[in-house]
VOGU-3710 file (C-alpha; in Angstrom, 3 decimals, decimal comma):
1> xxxxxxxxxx> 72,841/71,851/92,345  76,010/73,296/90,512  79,743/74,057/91,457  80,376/77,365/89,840  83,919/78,621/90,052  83,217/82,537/90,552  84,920/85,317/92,359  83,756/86,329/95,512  82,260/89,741/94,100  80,493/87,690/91,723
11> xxxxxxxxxx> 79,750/85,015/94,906  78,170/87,969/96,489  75,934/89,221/93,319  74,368/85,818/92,481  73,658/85,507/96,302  71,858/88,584/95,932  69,896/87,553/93,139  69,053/84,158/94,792  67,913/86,126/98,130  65,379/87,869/95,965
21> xxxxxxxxxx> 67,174/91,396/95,247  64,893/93,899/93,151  67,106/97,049/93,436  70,867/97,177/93,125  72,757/100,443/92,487  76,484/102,084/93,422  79,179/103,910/92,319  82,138/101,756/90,481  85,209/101,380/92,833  87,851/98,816/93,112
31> xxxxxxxxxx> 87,343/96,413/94,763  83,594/96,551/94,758  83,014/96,891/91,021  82,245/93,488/89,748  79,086/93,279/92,391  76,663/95,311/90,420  78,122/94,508/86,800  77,603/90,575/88,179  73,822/91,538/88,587  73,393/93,315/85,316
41> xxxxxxxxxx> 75,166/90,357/83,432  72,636/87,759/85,169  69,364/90,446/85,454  66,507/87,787/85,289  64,942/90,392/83,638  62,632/91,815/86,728  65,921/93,343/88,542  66,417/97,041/88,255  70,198/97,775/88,311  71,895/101,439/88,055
51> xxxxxxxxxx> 75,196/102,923/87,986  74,518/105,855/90,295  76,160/109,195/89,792  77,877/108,919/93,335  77,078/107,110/96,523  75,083/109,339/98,266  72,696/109,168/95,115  73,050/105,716/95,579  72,446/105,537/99,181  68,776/107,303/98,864
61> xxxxxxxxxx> 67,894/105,682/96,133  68,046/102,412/97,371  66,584/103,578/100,619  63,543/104,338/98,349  63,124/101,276/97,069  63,309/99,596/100,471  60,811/102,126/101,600  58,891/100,634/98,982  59,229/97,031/100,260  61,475/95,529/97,832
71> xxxxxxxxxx> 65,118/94,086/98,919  67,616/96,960/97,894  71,268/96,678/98,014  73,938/99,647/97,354  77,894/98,765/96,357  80,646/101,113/96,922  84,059/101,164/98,507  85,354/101,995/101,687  85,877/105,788/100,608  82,591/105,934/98,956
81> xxxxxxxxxx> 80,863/105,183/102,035  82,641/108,274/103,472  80,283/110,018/100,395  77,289/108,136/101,651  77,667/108,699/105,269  75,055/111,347/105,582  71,657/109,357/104,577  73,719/106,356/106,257  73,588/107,521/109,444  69,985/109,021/108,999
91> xxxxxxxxxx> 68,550/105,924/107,653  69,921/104,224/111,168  67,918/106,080/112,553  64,645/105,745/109,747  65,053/101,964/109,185  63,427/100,388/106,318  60,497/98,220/105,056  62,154/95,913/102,782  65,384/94,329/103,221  68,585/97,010/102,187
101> xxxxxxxxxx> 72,228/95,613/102,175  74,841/98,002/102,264  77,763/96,206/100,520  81,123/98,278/101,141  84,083/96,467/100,239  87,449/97,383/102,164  90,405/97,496/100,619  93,867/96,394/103,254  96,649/97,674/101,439  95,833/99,777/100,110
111> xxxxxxxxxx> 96,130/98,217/96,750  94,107/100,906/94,783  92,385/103,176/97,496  93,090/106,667/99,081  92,954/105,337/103,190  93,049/101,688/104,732  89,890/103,071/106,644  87,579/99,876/108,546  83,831/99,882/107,492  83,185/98,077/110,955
121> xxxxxxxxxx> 83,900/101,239/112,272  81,240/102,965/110,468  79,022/100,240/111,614  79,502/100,833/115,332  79,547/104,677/114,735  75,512/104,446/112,910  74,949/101,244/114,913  74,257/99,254/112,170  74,868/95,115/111,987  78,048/94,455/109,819
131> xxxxxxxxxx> 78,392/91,035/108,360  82,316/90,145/107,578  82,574/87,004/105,344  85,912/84,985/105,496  85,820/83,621/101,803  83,556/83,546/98,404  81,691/80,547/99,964  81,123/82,538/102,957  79,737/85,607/101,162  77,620/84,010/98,894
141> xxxxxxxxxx> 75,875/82,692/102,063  76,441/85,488/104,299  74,470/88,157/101,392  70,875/86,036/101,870  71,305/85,954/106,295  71,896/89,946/105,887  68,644/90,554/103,627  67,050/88,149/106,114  68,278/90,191/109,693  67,601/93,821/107,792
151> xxxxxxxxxx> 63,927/92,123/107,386  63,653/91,218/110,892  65,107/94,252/112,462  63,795/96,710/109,964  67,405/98,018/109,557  70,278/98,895/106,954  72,773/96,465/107,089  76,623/96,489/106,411  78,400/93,756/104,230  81,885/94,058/104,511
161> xxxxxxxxxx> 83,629/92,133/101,997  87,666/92,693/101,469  89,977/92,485/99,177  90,963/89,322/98,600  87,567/87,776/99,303  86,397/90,347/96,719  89,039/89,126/94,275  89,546/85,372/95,380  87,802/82,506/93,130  86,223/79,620/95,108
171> xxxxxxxxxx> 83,663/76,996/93,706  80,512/77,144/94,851  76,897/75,085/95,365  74,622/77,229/92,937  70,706/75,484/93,382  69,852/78,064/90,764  66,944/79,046/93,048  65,546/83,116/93,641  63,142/83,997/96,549  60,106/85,478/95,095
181> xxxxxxxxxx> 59,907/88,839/96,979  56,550/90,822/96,369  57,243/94,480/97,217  54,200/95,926/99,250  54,990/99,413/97,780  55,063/102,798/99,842  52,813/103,029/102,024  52,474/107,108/103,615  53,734/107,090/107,197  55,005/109,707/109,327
191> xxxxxxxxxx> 57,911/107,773/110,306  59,427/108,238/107,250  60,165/112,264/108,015  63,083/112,794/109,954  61,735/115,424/112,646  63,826/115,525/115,827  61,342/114,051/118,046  60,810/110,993/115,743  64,902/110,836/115,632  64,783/110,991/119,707
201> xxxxxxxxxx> 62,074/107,717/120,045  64,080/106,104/117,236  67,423/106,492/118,704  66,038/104,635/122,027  64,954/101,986/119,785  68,327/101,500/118,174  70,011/101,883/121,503  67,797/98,816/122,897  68,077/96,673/119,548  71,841/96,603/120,153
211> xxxxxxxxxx> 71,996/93,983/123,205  69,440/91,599/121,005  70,856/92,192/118,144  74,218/90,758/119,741  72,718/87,738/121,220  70,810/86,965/117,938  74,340/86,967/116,349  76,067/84,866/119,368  73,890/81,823/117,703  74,471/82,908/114,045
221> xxxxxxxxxx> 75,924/79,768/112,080  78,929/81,461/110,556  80,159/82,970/114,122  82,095/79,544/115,608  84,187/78,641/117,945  86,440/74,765/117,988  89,400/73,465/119,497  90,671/73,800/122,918  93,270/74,754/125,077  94,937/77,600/127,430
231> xxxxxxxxxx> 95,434/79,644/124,094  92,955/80,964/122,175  92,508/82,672/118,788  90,178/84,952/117,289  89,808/86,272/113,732  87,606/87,460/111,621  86,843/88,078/107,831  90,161/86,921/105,674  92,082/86,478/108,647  89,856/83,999/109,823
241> xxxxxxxxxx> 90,365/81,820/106,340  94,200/82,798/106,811  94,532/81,915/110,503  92,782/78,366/109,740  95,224/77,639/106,898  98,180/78,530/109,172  96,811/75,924/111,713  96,258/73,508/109,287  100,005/73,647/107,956  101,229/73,529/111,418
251> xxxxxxxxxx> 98,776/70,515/112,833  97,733/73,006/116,061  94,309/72,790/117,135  94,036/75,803/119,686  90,932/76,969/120,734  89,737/79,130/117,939  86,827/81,992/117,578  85,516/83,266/114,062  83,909/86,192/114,264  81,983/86,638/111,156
261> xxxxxxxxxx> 79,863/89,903/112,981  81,730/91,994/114,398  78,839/94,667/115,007  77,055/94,577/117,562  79,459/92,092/118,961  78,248/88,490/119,893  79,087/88,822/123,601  77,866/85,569/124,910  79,342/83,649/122,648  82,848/85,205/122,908
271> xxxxxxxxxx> 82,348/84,897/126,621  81,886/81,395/125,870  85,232/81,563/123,773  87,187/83,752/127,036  86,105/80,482/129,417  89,164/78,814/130,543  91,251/80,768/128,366  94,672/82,475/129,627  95,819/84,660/126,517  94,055/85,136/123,149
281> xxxxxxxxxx> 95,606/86,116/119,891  93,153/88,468/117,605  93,916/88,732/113,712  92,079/91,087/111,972  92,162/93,561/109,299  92,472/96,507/109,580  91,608/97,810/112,425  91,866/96,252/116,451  87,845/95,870/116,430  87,706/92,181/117,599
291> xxxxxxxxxx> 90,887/93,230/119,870  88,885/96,014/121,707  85,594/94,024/122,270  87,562/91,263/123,874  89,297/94,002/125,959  86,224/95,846/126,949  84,727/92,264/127,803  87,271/91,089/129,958  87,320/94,537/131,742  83,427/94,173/132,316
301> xxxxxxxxxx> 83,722/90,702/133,824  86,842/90,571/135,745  88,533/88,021/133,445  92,106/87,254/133,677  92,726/86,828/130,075  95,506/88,592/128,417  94,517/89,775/124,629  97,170/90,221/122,195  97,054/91,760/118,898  97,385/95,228/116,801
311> xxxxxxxxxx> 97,232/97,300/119,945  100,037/94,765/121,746  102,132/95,019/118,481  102,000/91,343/118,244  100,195/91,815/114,986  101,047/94,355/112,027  98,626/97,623/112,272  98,816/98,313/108,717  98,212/96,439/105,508  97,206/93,341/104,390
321> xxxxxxxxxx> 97,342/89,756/106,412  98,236/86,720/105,053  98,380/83,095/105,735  102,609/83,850/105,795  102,147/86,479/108,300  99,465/84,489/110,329  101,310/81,634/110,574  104,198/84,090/111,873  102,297/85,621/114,756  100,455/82,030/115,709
331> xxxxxxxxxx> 104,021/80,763/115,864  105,674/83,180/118,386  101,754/83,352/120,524  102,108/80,038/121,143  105,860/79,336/121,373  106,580/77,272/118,234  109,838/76,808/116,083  109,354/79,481/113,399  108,392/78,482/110,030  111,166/77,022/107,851
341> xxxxxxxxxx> 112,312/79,105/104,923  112,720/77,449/101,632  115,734/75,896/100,942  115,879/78,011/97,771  114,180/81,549/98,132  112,546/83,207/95,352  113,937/85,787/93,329  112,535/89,048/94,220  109,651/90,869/91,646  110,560/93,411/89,061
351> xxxxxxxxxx> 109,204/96,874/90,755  106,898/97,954/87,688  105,186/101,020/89,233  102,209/102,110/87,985  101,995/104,115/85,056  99,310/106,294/82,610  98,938/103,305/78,931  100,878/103,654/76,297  98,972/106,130/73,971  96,478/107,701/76,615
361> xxxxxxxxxx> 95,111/110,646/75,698  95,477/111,923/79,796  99,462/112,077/78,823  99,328/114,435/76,033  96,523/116,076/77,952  99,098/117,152/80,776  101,825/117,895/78,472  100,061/120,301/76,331  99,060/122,119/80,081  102,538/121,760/81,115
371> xxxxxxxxxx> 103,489/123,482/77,472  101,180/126,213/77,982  102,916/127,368/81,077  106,303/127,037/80,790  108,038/129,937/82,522  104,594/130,805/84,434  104,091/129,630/87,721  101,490/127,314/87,898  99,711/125,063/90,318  98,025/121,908/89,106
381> xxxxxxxxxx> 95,093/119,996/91,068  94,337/116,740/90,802  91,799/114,122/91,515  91,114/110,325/91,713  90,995/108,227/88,564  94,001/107,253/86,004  95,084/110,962/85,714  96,366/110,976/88,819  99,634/109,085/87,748  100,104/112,385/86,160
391> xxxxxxxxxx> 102,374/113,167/89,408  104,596/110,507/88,140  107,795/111,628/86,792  108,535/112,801/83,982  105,567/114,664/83,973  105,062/115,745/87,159  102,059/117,396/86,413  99,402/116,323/89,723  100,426/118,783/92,797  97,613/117,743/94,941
401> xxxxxxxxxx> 95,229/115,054/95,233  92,683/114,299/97,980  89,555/112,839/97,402  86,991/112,734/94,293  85,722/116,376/93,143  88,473/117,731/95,625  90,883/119,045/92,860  88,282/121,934/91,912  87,830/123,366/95,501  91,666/122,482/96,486
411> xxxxxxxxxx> 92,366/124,769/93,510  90,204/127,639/95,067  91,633/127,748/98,334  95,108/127,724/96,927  94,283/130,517/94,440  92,719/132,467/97,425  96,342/132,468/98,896  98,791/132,707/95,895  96,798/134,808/93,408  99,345/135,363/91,583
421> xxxxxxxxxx> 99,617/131,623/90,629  97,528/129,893/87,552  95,626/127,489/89,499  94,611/124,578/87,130  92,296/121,638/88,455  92,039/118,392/86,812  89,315/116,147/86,727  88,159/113,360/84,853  84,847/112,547/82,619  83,078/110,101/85,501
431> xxxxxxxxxx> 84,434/112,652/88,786  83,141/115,506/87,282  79,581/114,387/87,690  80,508/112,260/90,919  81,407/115,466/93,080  82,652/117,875/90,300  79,722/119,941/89,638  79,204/121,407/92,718  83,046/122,517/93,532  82,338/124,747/89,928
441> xxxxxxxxxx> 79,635/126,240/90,762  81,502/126,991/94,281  84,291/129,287/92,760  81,889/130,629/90,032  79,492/132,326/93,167  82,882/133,231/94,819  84,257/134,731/91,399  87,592/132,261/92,014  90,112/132,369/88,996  90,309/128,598/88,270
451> xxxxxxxxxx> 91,405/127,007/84,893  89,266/123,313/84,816  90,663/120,811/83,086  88,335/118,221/82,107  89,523/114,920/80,678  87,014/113,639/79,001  87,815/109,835/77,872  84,170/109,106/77,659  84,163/106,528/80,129  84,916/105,664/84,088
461> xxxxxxxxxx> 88,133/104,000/82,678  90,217/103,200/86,124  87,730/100,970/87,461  86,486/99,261/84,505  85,200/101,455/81,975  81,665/101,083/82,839  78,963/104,403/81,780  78,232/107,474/83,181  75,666/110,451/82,087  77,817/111,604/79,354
471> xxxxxxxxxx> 78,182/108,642/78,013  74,135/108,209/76,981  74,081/104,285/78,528  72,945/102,793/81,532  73,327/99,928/83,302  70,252/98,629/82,191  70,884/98,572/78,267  69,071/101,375/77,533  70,293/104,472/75,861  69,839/107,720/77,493
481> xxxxxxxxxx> 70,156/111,440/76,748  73,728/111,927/76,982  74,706/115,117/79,905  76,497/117,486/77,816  79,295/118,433/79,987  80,030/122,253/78,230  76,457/122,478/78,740  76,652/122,110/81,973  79,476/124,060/82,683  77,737/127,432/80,488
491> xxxxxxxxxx> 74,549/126,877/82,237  76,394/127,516/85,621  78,204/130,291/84,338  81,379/129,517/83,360  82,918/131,973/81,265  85,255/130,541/78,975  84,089/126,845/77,977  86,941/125,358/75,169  87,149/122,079/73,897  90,329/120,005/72,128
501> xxxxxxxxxx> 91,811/117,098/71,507  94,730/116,145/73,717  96,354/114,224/70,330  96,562/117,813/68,404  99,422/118,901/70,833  99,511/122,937/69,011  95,657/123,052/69,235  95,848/121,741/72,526  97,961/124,050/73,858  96,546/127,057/72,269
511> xxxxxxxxxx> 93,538/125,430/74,197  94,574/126,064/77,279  96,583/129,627/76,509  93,309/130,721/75,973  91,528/129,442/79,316  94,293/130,645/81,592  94,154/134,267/79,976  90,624/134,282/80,692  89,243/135,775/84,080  87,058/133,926/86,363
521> xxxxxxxxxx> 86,545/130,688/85,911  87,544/128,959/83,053  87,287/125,886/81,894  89,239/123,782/78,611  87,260/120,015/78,089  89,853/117,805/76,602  87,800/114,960/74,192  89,652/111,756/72,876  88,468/108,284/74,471  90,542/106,317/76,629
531> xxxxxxxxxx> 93,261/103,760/74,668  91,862/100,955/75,838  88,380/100,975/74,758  89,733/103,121/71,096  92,870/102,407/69,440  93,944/105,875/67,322  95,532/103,602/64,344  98,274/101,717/63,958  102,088/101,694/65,718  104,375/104,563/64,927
541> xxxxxxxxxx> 108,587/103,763/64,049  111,245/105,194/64,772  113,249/106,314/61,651  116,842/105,047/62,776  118,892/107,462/60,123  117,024/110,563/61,700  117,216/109,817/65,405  120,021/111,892/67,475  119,336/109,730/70,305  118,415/113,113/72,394
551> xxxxxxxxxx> 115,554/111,255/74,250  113,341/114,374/74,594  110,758/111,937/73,531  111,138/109,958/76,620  112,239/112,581/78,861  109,353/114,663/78,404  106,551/111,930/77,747  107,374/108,867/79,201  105,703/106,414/77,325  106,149/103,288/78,279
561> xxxxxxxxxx> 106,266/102,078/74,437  109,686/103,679/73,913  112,622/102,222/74,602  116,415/102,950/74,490  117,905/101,176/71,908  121,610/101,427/72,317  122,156/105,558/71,469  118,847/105,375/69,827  115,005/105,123/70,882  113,079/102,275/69,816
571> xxxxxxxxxx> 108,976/102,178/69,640  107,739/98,954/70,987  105,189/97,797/68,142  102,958/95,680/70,596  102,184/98,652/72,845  101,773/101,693/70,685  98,569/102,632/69,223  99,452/105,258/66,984  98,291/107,837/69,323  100,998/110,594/67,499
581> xxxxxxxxxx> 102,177/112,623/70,562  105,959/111,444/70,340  105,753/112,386/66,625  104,120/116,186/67,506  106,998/116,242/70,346  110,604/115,254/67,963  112,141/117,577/66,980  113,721/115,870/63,847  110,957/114,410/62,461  112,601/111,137/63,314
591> xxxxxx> 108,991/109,647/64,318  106,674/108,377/61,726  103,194/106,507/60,370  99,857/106,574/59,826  98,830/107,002/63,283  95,610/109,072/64,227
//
């Protein structure tokens, strides 16, 4: 035995490996993304791993290899579950062979996510067990007992990791052991085939598994219940690990439940927990799911319990918890002095919002569109990844974003109402063959007057810069036949395919002249990888004797490498990179080096 001091997605990946894992694919998203690099980095060597194309691709394909009899799990985030919902809620129904592990990682917040949307949701809605670990510890645990129950109960299960237990280091036992799984392999069966009679037996099935599934998990070891008293607690996931450090700090030993499966609920155990109780407290995030399952309990068995929480508004219904805002609710619940402030308070955190690198190519990709329509009235789409801090002032160049692949078929409905407009969509490298294709090929069988921008950095940078088809790598070290996106694009009959590089701000911008006078759809590919996997050369200067001090530079860039200088602008030498945009954009020639 070893202590190993890991983060909990790594926590989660090794537990994997130790349970026996043979398949492990997904779809990079923060905070999921270490998970599946974890497994690559430590493949034994008899381990496939893949970065999927999205996570419905995923989804299947590790429902294959669990057909197949091996122990499969999937990563994603809370929004890409929304992508994998459809074989998700079919496989409920289908089940599997070998174990499959459905890791989804929530993100309260949001710190880098679309929604604050609750995967135990999603578990109740396709019935599927959900497992919620409280820490790293917990989850490196908690990954093997999940394999184990989707074995037993021929089921998908959830593992719903957030955040901070994501993201939080703990030291941890390592016995350096792996379970030897042998897969049986496929074996033909017409419960495989999803025909609506098979889904009507099968839905019975899952409908009856529910009740045993919840006592099974009223005796699970990580669902416990101490203390004592009038006043109880309940919590689950991060809260849990929150609430118990609040207690701590404050010496109170109420009686306390940890609900570490949420779905289907342990009911005889939180009966257990209701016994003798008065009024409970439930922290949670995000979501009142705990709340409402000790509500609908106490309903069903006439018990005079009152249950405070989200719904009450004793608790906060959005965001993150945290052991500060724990201790805060556990304080008033139970009628204690507030917590003291410190004597001296801290000085409040510089607001650094977030902004596109210094020298990324995205930024002199939306000024050269920007340039290309000045005076034209323009509409510009945008989608997830770094580009969309393209809305950010001074560029202002992201009118819309919803969801991946979304900026290409947000584009065609808007067109399709102000024709008139140029209706530009931009999407980046990794999106475009996540959900991208298909919005294309929508408004070239419609005959929809789009302009695609494509900004291809040759890698999925805001999550980690790990490969994708056009990159020619996979997961597994191999090196592939790289998916030429302009191929792509021509062979679905695209019109007008150009390519540029956003750093050549006049070819750039004759670039995209050329795609918006074109009719149908159109598409320019901007190619220059991102800054921080290629540095363009070294720093640019500012030459002092030529500078007006007119800050077009920074009023039309916004770089965060230049700086006012007293009446002048100054390049920060430790952030630039040479990328040459400022220099293309002065006037006055008063920017200079050796740059790109």
């Amino acid at each position: 035995m070893a202590k190993q001091l890991v983060m909990g997605n790594e926590a989660i990946a090794l537990g994997a490996l130790r349970a026996g894992v043979g398949f492990v694919c997904g779809y990079p998203g923060t905070p999921s993304t270490e998970i599946l690099e974890t497994v690559a980095k430590h493949n034994p060597g008899d381990v496939y791993v893949e970065w999927s194309v999205n996570e419905k691709s995923a989804m299947e394909a590790a429902a294959g290899a669990a057909y197949a009899g091996a122990r499969a799990m999937v990563t994603m985030k809370q929004v890409g579950l929304n992508v994998a919902s459809d074989p998700l809620m079919s496989l409920a129904y289908i089940g599997v062979k070998g174990g499959m592990v459905i890791v989804v990682a929530d993100d309260p917040g949001p710190i880098s996510s679309q929604t604050e949307q609750d995967t135990r949701h999603f578990a109740r809605f396709s019935k599927l067990p959900v497992f919620d670990p409280a820490s790293a510890e917990e989850a490196y645990e908690m990954i093997g007992d999940a394999f184990d129950y989707s074995e037993k109960y021929q089921t998908p299960v959830l593992l719903r990791p957030t955040t901070r237990v994501c993201h939080g280091c703990a030291s941890i036992e390592m016995d350096g052991s792996r379970k030897k799984i042998e897969p049986e392999g496929f074996r033909k069966d017409s419960k495989w085939v999803i025909f609506p009679r098979l889904t009507f037996q099968n839905h019975k099935k899952v409908e009856a598994r529910q009740p045993v599934l919840g006592e099974d998990f009223s005796s699970y070891r990580f669902n416990e219940i101490t203390g004592a008293g009038k006043k109880g607690i309940a919590a689950g996931g991060v809260s849990a690990a929150y609430a118990k450090e609040a207690l701590a700090q404050m010496g109170a030993e109420p009686k306390f439940f940890k609900v570490a499966t949420p779905h289907p609920f342990p009911e005889r155990q939180a009966l257990a927990f209701l016994d003798g109780l008065s009024e409970v407290l439930v922290l949670e995030e995000l979501d009142p799911v705990i709340e409402r399952e000790l509500v609908y309990l106490c309903g069903k068995h006439q018990l005079p319990v009152k249950i405070f929480g989200k719904l009450t508004g004793h608790t906060p219904n959005a965001g993150e918890n945290s052991t500060e805002i724990a201790k805060e609710a556990i304080c008033r619940f139970l009628g204690l002095p507030a917590a003291n402030e410190p004597e001296t308070p801290l000085p409040p955190l510089p607001v650094r919002p977030p902004v596109l690198c210094a020298g990324c190519p995205h930024r002199a990709s939306f000024y050269a569109v920007k340039a290309a329509m000045r005076g034209k009235k323009a509409v510009f789409s945008g989608d997830i990844g770094c580009y969309t801090l393209g809305n950010a002032s001074p560029l202002d160049m992201v009118d819309t974003c919803l969801c991946m692949g979304a900026g290409v078929t947000v584009a065609q409905g808007l067109h399709r109402i102000e024709p008139d407009a140029v209706n530009f969509a931009f999407i980046g490298d990794s999106t475009f063959f996540h959900t991208g294709i298909p919005g294309v090929i929508n408004a070239v069988y419609n005959e929809t007057d789009i302009v695609l921008i494509v900004l291809d950095n040759a890698t999925t940078a805001m999550t980690g810069h790990q490969p994708h088809p056009g990159t020619g790598k996979t997961m597994m070290g191999e090196i592939s036949q790289k998916v030429d996106i302009a191929g792509v694009l021509k062979a679905i009959g695209v019109g007008h395919v150009g390519k540029a590089d956003p750093l050549d701000l006049k070819g750039a911008v004759e670039a995209v002249k050329a795609a918006a006078a074109a009719k149908g759809v159109s598409a320019v590919i901007f190619e220059s990888p991102c800054i921080a996997v290629t540095k363009p050369g070294p720093a640019y200067t500012v030459k002092e004797e030529k500078c007006t001090g007119c800050k077009r530079c920074i009023r039309e860039l916004g770089c965060p490498a230049m700086v006012v200088e007293g009446k002048k602008v100054k390049i920060e030498p430790s952030m630039c990179y040479g990328c040459s945009v400022c220099a293309q954009v002065c006037p006055f020639g008063a920017i200079g080096g050796e740059g790109k």
